[in-house]
C-alpha angles and dihedrals in degrees: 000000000000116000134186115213110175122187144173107075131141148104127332140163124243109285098027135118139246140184121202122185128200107187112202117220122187100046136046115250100228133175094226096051125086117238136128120232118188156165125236131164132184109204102211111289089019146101132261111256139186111262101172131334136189133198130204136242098045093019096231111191132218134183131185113244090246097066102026112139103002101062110046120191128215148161132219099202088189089067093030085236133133128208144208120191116202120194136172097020131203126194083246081073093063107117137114100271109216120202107229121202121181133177111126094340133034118236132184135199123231091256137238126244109232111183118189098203145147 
């Protein structure tokens, strides 16, 4: 049974940087199989939204225009674990950030608050 864990959450000031990390358990992240892994949040009132996504094989990558070129996402298929680098952040990134796999079925983490705050 597939299950999202993500980690790595937690408070930071206005131009500092996060990591969070969602391992994956119950499939084998490969090069050569076709599955999405992303990255959404949803800030308090208001809606989930796409933050990055990346789709295997080819490992195409997509970021919302919100976060482009400041978060990076990324997967290391050896530890089954997906990443999302965030970098320069401003209190507008302040959200719970959901892992998102998806290959047959869809599944979602629990989520991790991150808050960008003075």
């Amino acid at each position: 049974q597939v299950q999202v864990v993500e980690s790595g959450g937690g408070l930071v000031q206005p131009g500092g940087s996060l990591r969070l990390s969602c391992v994956v358990s119950g499939f084998a992240f490969s090069s050569s199989v076709t599955y999405i892994t992303s990255w959404y949040r949803q800030a308090p009132g208001k809606e989930r939204e796409l933050v990055a996504t990346t789709t295997t094989p080819g490992d195409s990558v997509n970021y919302a225009d919100s976060v482009e070129g400041r978060f990076t996402i990324s997967k290391d298929n050896a530890r089954n674990t997906l990443y999302l680098q965030m970098n320069n952040l401003t209190p507008d990134d302040t959200a719970v950030y959901f892992c998102y796999f998806a290959r047959r079925n869809h599944y979602w983490g629990q989520g991790t608050q991150v808050t960008v705050s003075s």
